[in-house]
MARKOL-796374 format. One line per field, with one value per residue (C-alpha): residue number from 0; residue in one letter; chain; x, y, z. Coordinates in Angstrom, 3 decimals, always signed. Last residue first. Layout:
# MARKOL-796374
num = [NUM | ...]
residu = [A | ...]
chaine = [A | ...]
c1 = [X | ...]
c2 = [Y | ...]
c3 = [Z | ...]
This chain:
# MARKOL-796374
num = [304 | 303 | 302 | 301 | 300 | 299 | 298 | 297 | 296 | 295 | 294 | 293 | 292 | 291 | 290 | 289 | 288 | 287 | 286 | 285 | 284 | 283 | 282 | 281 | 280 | 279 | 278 | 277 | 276 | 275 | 274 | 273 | 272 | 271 | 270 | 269 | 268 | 267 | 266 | 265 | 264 | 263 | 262 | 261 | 260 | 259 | 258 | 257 | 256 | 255 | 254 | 253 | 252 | 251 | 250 | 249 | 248 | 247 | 246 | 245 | 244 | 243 | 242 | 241 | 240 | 239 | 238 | 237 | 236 | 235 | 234 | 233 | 232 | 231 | 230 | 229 | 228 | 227 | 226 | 225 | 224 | 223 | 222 | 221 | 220 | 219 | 218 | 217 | 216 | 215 | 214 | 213 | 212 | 211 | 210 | 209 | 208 | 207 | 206 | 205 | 204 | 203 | 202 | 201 | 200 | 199 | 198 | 197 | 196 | 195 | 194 | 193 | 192 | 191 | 190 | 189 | 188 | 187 | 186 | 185 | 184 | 183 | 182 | 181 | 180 | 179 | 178 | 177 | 176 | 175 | 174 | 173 | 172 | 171 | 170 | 169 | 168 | 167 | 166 | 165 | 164 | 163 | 162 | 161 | 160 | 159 | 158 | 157 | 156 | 155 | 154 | 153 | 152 | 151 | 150 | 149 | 148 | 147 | 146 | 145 | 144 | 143 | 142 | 141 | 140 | 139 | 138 | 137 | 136 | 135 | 134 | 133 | 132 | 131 | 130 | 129 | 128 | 127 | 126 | 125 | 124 | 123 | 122 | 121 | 120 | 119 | 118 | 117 | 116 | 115 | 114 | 113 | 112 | 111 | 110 | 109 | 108 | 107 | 106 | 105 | 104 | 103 | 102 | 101 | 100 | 99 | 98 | 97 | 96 | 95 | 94 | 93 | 92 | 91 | 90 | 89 | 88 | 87 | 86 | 85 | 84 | 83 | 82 | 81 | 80 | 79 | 78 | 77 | 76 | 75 | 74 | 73 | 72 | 71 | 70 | 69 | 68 | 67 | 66 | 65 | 64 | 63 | 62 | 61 | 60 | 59 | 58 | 57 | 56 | 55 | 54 | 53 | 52 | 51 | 50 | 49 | 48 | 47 | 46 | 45 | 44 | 43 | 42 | 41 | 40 | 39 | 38 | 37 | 36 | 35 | 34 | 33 | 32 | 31 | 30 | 29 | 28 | 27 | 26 | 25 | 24 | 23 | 22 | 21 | 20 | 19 | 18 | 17 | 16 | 15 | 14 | 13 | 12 | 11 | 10 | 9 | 8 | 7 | 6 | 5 | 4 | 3 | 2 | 1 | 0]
residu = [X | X | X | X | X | X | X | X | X | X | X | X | X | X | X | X | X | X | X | X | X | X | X | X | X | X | X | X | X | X | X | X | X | X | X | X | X | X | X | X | X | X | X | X | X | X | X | X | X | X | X | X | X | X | X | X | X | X | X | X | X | X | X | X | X | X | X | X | X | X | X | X | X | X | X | X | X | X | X | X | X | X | X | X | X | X | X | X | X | X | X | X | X | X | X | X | X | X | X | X | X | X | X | X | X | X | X | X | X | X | X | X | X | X | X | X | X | X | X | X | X | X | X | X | X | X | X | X | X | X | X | X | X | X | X | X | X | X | X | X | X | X | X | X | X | X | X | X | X | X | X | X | X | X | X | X | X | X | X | X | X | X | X | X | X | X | X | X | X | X | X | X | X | X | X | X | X | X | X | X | X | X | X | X | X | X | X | X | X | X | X | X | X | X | X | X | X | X | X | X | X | X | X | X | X | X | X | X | X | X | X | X | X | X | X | X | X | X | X | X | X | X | X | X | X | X | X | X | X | X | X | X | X | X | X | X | X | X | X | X | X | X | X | X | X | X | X | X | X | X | X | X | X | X | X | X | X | X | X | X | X | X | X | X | X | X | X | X | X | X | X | X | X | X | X | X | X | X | X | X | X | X | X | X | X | X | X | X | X | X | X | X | X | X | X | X | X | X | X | X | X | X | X | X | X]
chaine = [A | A | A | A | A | A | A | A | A | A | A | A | A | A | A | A | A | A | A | A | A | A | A | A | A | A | A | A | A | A | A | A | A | A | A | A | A | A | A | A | A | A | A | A | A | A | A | A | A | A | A | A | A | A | A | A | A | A | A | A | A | A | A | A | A | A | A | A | A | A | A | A | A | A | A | A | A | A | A | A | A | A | A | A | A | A | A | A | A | A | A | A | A | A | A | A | A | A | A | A | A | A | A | A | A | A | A | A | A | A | A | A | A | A | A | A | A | A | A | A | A | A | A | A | A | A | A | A | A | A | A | A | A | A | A | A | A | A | A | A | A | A | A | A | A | A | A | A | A | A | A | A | A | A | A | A | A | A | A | A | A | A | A | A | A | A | A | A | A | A | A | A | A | A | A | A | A | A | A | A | A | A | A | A | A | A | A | A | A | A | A | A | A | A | A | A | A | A | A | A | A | A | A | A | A | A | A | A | A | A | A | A | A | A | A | A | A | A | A | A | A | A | A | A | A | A | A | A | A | A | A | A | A | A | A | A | A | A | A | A | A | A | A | A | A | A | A | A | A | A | A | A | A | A | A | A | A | A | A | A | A | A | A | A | A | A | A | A | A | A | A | A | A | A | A | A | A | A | A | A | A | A | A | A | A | A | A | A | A | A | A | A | A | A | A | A | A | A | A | A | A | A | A | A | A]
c1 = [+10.311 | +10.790 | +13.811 | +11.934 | +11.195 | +14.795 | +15.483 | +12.724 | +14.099 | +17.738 | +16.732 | +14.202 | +17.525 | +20.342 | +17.432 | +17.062 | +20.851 | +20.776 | +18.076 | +19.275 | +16.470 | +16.369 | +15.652 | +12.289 | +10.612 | +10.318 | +10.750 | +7.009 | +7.388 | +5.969 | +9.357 | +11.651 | +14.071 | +14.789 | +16.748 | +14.369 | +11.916 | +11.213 | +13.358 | +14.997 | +12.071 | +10.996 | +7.967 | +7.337 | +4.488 | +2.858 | -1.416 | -3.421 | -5.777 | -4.290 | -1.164 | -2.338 | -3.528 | -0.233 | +1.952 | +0.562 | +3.114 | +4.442 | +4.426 | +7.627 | +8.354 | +7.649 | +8.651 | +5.167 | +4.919 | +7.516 | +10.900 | +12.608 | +14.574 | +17.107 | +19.883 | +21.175 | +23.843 | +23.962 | +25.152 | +22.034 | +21.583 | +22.737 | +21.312 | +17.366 | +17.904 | +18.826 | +16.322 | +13.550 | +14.714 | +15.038 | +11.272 | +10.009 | +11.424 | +10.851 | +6.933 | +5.801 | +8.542 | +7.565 | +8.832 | +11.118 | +13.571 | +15.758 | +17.964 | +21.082 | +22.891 | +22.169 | +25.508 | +25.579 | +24.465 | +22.960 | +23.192 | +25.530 | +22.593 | +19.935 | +20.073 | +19.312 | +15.684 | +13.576 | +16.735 | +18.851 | +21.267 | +23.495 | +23.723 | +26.432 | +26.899 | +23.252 | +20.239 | +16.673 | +14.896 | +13.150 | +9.997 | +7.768 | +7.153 | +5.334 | +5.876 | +2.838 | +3.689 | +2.599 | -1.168 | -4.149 | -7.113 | -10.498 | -12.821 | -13.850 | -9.636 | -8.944 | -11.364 | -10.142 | -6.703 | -7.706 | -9.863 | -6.489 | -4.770 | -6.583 | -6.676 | -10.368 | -10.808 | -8.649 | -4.949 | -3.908 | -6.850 | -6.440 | -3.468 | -1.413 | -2.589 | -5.206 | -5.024 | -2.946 | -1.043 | -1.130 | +0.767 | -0.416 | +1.427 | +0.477 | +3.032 | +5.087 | +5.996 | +6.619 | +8.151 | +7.174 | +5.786 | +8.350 | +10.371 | +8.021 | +5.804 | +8.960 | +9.217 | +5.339 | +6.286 | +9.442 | +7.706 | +5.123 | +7.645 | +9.922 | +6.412 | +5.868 | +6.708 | +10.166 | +8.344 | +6.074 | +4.681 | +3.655 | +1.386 | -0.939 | +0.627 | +0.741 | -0.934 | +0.155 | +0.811 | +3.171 | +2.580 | +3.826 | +1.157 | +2.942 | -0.285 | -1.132 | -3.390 | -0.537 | +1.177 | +1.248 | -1.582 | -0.200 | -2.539 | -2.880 | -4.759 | -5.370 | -7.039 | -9.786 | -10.630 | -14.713 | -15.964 | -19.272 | -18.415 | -15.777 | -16.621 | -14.946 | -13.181 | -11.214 | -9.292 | -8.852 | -7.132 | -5.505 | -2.018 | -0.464 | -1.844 | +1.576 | +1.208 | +1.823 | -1.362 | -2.770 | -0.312 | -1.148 | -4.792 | -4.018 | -2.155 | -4.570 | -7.165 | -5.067 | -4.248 | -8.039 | -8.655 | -6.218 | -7.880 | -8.179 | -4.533 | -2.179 | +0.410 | +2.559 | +0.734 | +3.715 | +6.354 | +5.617 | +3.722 | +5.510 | +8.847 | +8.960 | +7.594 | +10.051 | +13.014 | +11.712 | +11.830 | +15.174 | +16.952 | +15.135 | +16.773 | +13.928 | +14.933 | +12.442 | +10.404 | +7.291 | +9.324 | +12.093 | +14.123 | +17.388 | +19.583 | +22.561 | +24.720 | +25.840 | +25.878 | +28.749 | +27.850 | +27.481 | +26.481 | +24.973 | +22.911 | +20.881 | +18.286 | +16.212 | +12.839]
c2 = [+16.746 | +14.461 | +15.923 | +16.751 | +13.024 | +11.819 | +13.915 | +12.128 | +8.679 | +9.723 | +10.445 | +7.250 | +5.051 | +6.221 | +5.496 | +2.054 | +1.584 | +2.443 | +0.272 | -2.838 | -5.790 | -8.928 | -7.827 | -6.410 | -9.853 | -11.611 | -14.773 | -15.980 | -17.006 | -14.906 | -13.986 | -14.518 | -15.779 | -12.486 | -12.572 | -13.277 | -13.178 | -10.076 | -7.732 | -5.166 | -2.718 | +0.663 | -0.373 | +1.677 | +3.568 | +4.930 | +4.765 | +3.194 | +1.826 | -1.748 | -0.178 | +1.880 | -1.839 | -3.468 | -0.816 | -2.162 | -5.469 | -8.310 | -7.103 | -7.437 | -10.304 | -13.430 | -11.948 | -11.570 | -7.617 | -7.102 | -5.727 | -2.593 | -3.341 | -0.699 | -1.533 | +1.538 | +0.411 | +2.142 | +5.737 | +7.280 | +10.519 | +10.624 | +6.738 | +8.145 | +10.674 | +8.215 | +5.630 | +8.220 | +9.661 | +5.615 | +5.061 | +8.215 | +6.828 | +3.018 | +3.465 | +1.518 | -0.763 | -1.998 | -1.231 | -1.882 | +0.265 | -2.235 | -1.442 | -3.835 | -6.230 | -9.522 | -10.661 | -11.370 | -8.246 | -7.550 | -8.450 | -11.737 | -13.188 | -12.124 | -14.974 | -17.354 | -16.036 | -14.985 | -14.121 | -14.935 | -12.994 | -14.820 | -14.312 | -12.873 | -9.229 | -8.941 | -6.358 | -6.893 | -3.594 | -2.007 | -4.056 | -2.479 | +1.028 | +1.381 | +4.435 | +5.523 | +8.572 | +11.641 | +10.446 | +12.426 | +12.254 | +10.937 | +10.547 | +6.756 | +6.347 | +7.702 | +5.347 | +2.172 | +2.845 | +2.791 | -0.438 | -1.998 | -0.576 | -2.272 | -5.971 | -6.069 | -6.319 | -9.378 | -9.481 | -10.095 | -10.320 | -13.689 | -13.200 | -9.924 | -7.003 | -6.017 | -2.225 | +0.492 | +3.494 | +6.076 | +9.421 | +11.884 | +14.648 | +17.250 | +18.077 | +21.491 | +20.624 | +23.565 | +21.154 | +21.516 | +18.327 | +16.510 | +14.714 | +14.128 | +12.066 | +10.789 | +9.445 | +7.914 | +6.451 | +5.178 | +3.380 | +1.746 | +0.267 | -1.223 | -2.325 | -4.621 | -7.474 | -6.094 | -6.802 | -8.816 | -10.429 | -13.484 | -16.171 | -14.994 | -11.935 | -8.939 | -5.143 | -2.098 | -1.464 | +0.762 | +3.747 | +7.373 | +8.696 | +11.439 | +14.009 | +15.942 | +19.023 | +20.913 | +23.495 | +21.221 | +20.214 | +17.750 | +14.819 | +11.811 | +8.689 | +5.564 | +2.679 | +1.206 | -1.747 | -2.523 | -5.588 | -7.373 | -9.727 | -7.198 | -3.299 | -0.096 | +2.686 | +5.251 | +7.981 | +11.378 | +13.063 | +16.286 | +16.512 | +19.669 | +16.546 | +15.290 | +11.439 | +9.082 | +9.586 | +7.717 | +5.359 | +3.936 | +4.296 | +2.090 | -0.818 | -0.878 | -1.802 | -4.736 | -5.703 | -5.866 | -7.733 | -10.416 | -13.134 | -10.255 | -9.156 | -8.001 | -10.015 | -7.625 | -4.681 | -4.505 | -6.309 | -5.778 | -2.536 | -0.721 | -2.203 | -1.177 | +2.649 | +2.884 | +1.951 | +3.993 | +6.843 | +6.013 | +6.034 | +9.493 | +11.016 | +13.538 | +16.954 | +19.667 | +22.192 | +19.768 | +17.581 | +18.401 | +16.336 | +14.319 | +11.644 | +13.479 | +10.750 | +13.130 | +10.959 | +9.124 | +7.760 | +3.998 | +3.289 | +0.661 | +0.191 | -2.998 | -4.511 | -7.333 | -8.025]
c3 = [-4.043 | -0.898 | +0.800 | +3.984 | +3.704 | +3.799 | +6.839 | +8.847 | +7.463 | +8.306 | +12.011 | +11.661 | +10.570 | +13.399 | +16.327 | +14.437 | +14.515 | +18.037 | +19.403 | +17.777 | +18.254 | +20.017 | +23.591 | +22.825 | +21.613 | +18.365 | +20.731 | +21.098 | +17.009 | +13.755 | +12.752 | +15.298 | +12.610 | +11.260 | +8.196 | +5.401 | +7.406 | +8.007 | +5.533 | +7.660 | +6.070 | +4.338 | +2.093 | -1.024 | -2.350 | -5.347 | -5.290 | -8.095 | -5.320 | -4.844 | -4.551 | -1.315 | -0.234 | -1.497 | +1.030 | +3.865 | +3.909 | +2.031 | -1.162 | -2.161 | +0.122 | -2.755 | -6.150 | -7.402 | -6.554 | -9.447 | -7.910 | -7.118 | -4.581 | -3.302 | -0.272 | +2.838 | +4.429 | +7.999 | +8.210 | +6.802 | +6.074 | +2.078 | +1.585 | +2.440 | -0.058 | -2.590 | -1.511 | -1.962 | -5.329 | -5.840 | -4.306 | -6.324 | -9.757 | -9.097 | -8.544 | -12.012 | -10.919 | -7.542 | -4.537 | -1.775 | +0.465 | +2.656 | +5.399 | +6.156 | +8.675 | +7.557 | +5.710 | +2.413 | +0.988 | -2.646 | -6.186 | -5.743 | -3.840 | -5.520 | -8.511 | -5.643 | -5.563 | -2.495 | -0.516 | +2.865 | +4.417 | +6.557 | +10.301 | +11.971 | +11.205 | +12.365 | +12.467 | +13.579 | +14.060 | +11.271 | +11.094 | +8.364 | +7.852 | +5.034 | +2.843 | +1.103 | -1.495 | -3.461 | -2.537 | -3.522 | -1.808 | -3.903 | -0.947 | -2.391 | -2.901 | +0.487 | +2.082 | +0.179 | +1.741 | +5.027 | +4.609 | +2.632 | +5.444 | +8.195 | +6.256 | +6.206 | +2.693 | +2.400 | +2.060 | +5.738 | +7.282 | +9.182 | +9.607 | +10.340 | +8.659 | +11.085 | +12.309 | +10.666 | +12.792 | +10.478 | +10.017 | +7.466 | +6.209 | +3.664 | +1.228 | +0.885 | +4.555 | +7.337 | +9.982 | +13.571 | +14.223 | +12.290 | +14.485 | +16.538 | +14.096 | +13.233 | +16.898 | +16.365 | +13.270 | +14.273 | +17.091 | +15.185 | +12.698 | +15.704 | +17.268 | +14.291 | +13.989 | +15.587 | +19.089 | +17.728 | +21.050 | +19.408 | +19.649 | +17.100 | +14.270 | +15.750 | +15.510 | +15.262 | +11.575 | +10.291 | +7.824 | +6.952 | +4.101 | +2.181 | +0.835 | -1.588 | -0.182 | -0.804 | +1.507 | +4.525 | +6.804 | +9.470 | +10.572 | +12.575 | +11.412 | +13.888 | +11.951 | +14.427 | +14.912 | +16.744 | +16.860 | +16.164 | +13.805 | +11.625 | +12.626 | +11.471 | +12.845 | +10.977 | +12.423 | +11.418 | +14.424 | +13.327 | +14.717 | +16.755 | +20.256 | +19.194 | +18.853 | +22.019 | +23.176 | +20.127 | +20.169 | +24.061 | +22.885 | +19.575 | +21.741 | +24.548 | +22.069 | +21.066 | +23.444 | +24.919 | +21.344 | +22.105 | +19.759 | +17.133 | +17.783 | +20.442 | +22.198 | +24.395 | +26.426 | +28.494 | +26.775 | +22.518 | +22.913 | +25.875 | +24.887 | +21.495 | +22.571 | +25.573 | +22.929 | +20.296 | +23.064 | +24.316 | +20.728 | +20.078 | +23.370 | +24.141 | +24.563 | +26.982 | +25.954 | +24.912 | +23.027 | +21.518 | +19.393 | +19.999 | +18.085 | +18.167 | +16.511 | +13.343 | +9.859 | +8.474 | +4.942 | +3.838 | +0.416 | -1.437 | -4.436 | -4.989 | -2.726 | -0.880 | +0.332]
């Protein structure tokens, strides 16, 4: 997960929306929301299946009651998981998928693995409750992608995404929100291949927007839009799916399926070295530039065309 293009652009701090008649600081809800899943509920997973159920009703609370519930449930050795699916009609019956999964990997309490994804989502959610799209939106929390399922047929999105395909919806885009939070002017970038390091950043203190190159149009229209709002640097990959991180997320079920998408992300192990370990928790991660990045990432899709 690395990138190309940079730019860094002064936005507004005013990182408010309103919420029931009163403004919610949108720094202070991801916050609440990282802490609530990764410290309070904490480890959640397959062999923390109460977690992990108190993860999705925790999320589906925390999602405007405006949106549709459409959620998926579906059984693996005699349990339930469920793929939480909230809904915005827009103009078209097309529709921009906004993803992160919920669960985390064993032994950790994935606080940027991935509550920081979850909680953009549900903040953008906010963010765009009241927003007259030409596209229909859907929001959705994704069960199981950690290991074991990671990459099987019971990896949550590739379920999710399987669906969609067998009800024939159309996708404009997936973008996968995954881990946004770990940011640092001190430690060194690293890459997948050497030949990337004199393309993009040394230093780890970047957002990523990855894809593949049948989808490089929409993800650089995406990237571009996503560089005008954003104040922090702002990197483009577009890379084959074989190139070890590209497809490291939910966004290789919807590709699976002939749909576009792209994966928004700090880039996971390549910088964060709580990755997968009992210390990817709350403490580590930068509230502020995250609250700067889902302003800019509800801004960037209004701007999707």
């Amino acid at each position: 997960m690395k990138l190309k293009c940079l730019c860094i652009i002064a936005i507004s701090c005013c990182y408010t929306f309103a919420d029931k008649h009163k403004d919610v600081d949108v720094k202070t809800k991801i916050q609440q929301a990282v802490y609530m899943l990764s410290e309070t509920i904490g480890e959640r997973n397959p062999y923390k299946y109460e977690k992990l159920q108190q993860a999705a009703t925790y999320i589906d609370k925390e999602i405007p009651t405006s949106f549709t519930r459409k959620h998926q449930t579906y059984t693996i050795q005699g349990k339930s998981y469920t793929n939480l699916a909230f809904e915005k009609k827009g103009k078209s019956e097309e529709i921009i998928v906004i993803g992160a999964h919920y669960d985390s990997a064993w032994g950790t309490p994935g606080a940027d693995d991935n509550a920081s994804g979850v909680a953009a989502m549900i903040v953008l959610a906010h963010l765009l409750q009241d927003y007259t799209s030409p596209y229909t939106l859907r929001f959705v929390a994704f069960t199981l992608e950690e290991p074991p399922y990671f990459a099987t047929p019971n990896m949550g999105s590739a379920r999710y995404a399987a669906q969609m395909s067998a009800n024939s919806e159309k996708v404009k885009i997936m973008i996968c929100l995954e881990m946004l939070g770990f940011f640092s002017k001190q430690h060194i970038q690293k890459y997948p291949n050497p030949a990337l390091k004199s393309m993009y950043p040394k230093h780890a203190d970047y957002i990523a927007v990855v894809s593949k190159f049948s989808d490089r149009m929409i993800t650089s229209q995406f990237h571009t839009a996503l560089k005008k709002y954003n104040s922090l640097s702002t990197q483009l990959l577009i890379a084959p799916p074989i190139l070890e991180g590209v497809d490291f997320s939910d966004h290789r079920s919807f590709w699976r399926y002939g749909y576009p998408a792209l994966m928004v992300t700090d880039t996971s192990f390549y910088r964060n070295h709580h990755y997968h370990k009992a210390t990817d928790t709350p403490d580590t991660l930068d509230y502020k530039k995250m609250a700067t990045l889902t302003t800019a990432l509800a801004k960037a899709i209004k701007d999707i065309k």
